[in-house]
Backbone as a ProteinNet text record, in pm:
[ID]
protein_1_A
[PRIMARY]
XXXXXXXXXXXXXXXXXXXXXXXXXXXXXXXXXXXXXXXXXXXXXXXXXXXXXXXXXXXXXXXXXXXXXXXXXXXXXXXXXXXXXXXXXXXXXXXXXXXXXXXXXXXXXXXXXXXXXXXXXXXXXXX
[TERTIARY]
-5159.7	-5126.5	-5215.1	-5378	-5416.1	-5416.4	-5346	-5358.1	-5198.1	-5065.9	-4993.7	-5041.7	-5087.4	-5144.1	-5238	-5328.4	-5382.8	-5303.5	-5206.2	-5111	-4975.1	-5015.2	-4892.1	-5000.9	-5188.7	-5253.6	-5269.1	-5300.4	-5352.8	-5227.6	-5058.5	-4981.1	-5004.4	-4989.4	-5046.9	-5148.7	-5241.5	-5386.7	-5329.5	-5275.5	-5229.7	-5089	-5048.5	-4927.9	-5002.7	-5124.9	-5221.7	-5288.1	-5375.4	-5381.9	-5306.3	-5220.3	-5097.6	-5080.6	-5021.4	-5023.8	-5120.4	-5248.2	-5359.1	-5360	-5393.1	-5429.6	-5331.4	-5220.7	-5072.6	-5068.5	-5125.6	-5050.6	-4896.9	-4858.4	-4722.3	-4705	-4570.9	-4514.1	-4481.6	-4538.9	-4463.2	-4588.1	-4546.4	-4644	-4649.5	-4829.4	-4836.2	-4775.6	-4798.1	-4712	-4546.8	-4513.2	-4355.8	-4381.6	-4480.3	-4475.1	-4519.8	-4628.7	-4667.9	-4563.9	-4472.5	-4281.6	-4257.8	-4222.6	-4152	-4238.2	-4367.3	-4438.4	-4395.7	-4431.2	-4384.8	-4263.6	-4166.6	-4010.3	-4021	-4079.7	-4057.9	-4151.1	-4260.3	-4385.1	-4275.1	-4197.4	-4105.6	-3994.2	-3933.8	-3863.3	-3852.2	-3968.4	-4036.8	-4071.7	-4099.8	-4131	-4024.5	-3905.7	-3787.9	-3726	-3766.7	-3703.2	-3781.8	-3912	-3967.7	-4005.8	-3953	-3946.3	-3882.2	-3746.3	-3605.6	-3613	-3691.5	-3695.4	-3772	-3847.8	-3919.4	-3832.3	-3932.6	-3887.1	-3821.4	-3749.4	-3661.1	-3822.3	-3807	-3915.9	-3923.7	-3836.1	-3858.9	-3919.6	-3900.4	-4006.9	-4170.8	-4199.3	-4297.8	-4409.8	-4517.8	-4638.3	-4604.1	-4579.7	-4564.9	-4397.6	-4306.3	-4186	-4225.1	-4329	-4344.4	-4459.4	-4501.6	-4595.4	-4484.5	-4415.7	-4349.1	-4251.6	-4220.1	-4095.5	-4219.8	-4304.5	-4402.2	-4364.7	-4436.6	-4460.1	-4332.1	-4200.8	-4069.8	-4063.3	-4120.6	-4085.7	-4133.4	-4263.7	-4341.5	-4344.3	-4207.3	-4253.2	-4228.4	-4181.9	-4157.1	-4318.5	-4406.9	-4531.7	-4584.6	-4531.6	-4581.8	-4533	-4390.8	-4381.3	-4459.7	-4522.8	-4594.1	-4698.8	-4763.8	-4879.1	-4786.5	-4681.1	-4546.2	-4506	-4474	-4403.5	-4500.7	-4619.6	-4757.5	-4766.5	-4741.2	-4773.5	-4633.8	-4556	-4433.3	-4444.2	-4501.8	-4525.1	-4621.1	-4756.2	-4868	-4810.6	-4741.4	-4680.5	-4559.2	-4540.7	-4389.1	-4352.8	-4476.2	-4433.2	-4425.7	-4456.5	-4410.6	-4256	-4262.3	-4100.7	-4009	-4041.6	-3976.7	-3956.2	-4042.1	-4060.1	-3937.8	-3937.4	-3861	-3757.3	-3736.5	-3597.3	-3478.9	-3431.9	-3316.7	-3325.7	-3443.4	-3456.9	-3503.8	-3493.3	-3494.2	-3356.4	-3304.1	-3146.2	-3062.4	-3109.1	-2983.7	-3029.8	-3145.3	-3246.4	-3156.8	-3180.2	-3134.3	-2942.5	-2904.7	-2783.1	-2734.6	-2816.2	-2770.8	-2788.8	-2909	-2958.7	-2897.7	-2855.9	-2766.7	-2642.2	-2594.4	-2466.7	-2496.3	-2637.1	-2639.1	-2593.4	-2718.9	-2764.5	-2545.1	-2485.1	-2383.4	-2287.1	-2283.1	-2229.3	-2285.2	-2386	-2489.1	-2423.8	-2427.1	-2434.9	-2304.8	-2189.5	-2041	-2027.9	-2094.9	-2077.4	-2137.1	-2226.1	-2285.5	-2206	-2147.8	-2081.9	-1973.6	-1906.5	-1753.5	-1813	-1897.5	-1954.2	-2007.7	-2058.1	-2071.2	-1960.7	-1891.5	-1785.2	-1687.9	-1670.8	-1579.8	-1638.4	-1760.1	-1821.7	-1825.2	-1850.9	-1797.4	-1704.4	-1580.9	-1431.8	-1398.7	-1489.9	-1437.7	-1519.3	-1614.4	-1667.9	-1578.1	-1527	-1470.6	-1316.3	-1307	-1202	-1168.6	-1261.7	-1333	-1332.8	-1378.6	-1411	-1299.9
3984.6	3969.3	3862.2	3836.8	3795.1	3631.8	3606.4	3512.8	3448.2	3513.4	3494.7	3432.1	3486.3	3389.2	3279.5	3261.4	3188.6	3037.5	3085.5	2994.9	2930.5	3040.5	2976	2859.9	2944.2	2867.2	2761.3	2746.5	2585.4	2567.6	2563.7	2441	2407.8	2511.1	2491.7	2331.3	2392.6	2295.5	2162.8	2166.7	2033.4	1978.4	2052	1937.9	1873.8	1952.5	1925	1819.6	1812.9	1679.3	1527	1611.1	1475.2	1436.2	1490.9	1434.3	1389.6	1414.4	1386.7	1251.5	1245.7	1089.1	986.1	1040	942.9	876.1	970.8	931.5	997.6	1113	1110.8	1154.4	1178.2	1196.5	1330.4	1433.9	1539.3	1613.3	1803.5	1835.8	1919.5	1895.1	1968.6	2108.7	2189.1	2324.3	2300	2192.8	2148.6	2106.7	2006	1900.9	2028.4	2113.3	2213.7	2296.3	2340.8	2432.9	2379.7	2194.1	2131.7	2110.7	2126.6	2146.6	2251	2344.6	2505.8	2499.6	2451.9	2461.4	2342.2	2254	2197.2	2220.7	2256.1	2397.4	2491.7	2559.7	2677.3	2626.7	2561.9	2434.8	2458.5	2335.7	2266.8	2395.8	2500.7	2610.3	2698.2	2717.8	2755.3	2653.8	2506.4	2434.1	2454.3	2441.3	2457.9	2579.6	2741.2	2863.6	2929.4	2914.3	2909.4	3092.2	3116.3	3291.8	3386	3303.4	3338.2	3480.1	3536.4	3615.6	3552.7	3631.9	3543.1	3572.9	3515	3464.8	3629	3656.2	3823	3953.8	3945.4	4013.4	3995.6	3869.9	3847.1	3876.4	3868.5	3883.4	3805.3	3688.1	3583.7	3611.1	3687.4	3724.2	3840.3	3908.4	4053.9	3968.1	3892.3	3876	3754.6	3669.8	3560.9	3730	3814.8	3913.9	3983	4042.4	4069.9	3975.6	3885	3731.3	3706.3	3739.3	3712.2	3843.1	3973.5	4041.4	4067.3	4032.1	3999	3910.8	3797.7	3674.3	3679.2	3765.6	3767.4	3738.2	3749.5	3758.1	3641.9	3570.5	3433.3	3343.2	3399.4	3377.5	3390.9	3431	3474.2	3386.8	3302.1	3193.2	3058.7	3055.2	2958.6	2993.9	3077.8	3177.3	3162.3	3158.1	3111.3	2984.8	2925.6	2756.4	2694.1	2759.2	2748.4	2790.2	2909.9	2947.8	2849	2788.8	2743.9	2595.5	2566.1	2416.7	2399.4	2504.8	2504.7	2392.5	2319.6	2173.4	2087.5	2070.6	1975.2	1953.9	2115	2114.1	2119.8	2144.5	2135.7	1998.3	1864.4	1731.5	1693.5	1742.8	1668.6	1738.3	1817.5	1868	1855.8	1791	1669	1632.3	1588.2	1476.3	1580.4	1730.1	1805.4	1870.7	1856.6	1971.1	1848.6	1703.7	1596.2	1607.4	1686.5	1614.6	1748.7	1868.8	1981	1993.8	1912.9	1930.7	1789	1689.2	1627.7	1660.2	1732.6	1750.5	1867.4	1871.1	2061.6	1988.6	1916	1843.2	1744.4	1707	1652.6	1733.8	1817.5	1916.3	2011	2037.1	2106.5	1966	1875	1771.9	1754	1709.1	1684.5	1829.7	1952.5	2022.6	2093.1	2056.1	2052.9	1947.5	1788.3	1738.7	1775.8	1808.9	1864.1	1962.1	2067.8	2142.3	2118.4	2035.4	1958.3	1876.3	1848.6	1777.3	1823.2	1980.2	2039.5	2095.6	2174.1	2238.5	2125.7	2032.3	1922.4	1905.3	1902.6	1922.8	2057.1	2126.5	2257.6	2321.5	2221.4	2272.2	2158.2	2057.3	1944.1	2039	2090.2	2143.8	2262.5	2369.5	2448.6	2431	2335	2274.9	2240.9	2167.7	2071.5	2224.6	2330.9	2398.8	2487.4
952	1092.5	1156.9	1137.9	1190.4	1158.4	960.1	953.8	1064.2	1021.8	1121.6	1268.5	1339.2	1442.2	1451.1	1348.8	1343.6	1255.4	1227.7	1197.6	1310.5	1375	1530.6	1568.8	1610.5	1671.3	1662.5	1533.4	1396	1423.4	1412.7	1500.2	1625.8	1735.2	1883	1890.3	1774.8	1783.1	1739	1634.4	1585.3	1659.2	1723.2	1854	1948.7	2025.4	2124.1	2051	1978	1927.8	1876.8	1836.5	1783.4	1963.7	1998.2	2150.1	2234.2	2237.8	2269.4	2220.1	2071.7	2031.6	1979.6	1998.3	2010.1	2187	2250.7	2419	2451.2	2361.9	2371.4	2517.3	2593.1	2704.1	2670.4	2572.7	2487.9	2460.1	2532	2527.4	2403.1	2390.6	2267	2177.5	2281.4	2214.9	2153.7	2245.7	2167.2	2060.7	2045.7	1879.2	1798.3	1849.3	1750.3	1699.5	1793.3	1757	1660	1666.1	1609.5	1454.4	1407.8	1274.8	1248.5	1339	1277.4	1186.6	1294.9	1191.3	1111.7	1105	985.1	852.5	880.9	766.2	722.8	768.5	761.1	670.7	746.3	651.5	527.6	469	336.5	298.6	349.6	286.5	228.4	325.9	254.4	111.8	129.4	1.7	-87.8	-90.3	-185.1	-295.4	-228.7	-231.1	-167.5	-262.3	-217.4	-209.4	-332.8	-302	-222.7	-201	-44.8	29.5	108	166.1	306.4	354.3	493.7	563.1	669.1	800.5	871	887.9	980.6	899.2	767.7	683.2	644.5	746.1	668.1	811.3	813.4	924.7	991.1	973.3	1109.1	1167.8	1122.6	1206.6	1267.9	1189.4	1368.7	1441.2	1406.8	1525.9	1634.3	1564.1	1628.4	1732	1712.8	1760.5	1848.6	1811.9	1953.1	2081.4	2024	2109.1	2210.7	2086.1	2204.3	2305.9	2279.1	2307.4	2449.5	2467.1	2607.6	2636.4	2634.9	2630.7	2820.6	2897.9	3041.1	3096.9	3031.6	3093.1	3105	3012.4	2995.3	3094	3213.3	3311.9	3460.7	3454.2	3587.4	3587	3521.8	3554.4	3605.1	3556.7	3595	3739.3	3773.4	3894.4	3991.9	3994.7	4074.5	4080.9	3980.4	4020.8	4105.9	4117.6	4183.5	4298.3	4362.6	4477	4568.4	4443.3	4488	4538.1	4488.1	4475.8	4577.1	4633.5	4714.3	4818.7	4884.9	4943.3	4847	4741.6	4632.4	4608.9	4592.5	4546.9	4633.5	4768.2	4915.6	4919.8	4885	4929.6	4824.5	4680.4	4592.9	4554.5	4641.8	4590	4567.7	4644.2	4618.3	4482.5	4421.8	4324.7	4168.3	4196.8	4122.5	4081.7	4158.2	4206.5	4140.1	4125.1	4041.5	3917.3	3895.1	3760.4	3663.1	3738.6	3667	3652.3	3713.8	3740.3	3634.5	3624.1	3514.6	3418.5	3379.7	3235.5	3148	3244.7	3210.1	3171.8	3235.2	3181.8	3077.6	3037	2888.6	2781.8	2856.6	2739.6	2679	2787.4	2743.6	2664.2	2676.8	2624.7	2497.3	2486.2	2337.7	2270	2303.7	2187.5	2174.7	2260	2218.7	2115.8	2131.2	2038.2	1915.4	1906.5	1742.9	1715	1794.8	1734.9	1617.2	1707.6	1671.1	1567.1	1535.7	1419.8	1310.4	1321.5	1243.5	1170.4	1285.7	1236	1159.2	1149.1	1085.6	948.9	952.2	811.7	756.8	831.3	747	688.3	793.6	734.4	617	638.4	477.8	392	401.7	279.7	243.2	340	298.5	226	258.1	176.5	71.4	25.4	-87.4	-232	-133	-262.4	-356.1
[MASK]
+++++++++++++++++++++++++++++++++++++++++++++++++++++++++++++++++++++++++++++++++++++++++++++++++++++++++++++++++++++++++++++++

């Protein structure tokens, strides 16, 4: 269990740095997600018999983690309250930001869909 977290952490640590001494625009805990699943990854190819991810220490601790993850809201929910002329001043310019990106975001992943599924049905075909 304890190595489990200390393996979320050591990514945590290593996104915060990659971002740190890159300059990225990208915060660390994301690049650290994004090692995680790709450690997890290379780990499924390379040990194909591996146990699935939810049997192992780091899926009950990752399923804790989701499980209180509401808490991890309330230091957010405060900086929102604390900040409320910020977001009073730019709101306009938040309300186009969320209202476009939401319409990326549902566009981008209708298209992957339709792109997946097209490859899935040539493969299912094929066989």
């Amino acid at each position: 269990m304890i190595a489990a977290i200390l393996a979320l952490l050591a990514c945590q640590l290593a996104g915060e740095a990659v971002a740190r001494f890159a300059g990225l625009p990208v915060p660390g805990p994301v690049i650290g997600l994004v090692l995680l699943f790709a450690l997890l990854a290379l780990r499924g190819r390379l040990r194909p018999a591996a146990a699935d991810v939810e049997a192992t220490p780091l899926g009950t601790v990752s399923g804790v983690l989701l499980t209180n993850l509401s808490l991890l809201f309330v230091p957010a929910g405060t900086g929102i309250v604390r900040h409320a002329g910020t977001i009073v001043e730019n709101g306009t310019g938040l309300v186009v930001a969320l209202i476009v990106s939401t319409a990326l975001t549902l566009s981008v992943t209708a298209l992957v869909f339709r792109a997946v599924a097209r490859r899935t049905d040539r493969r299912e075909g094929t066989s």
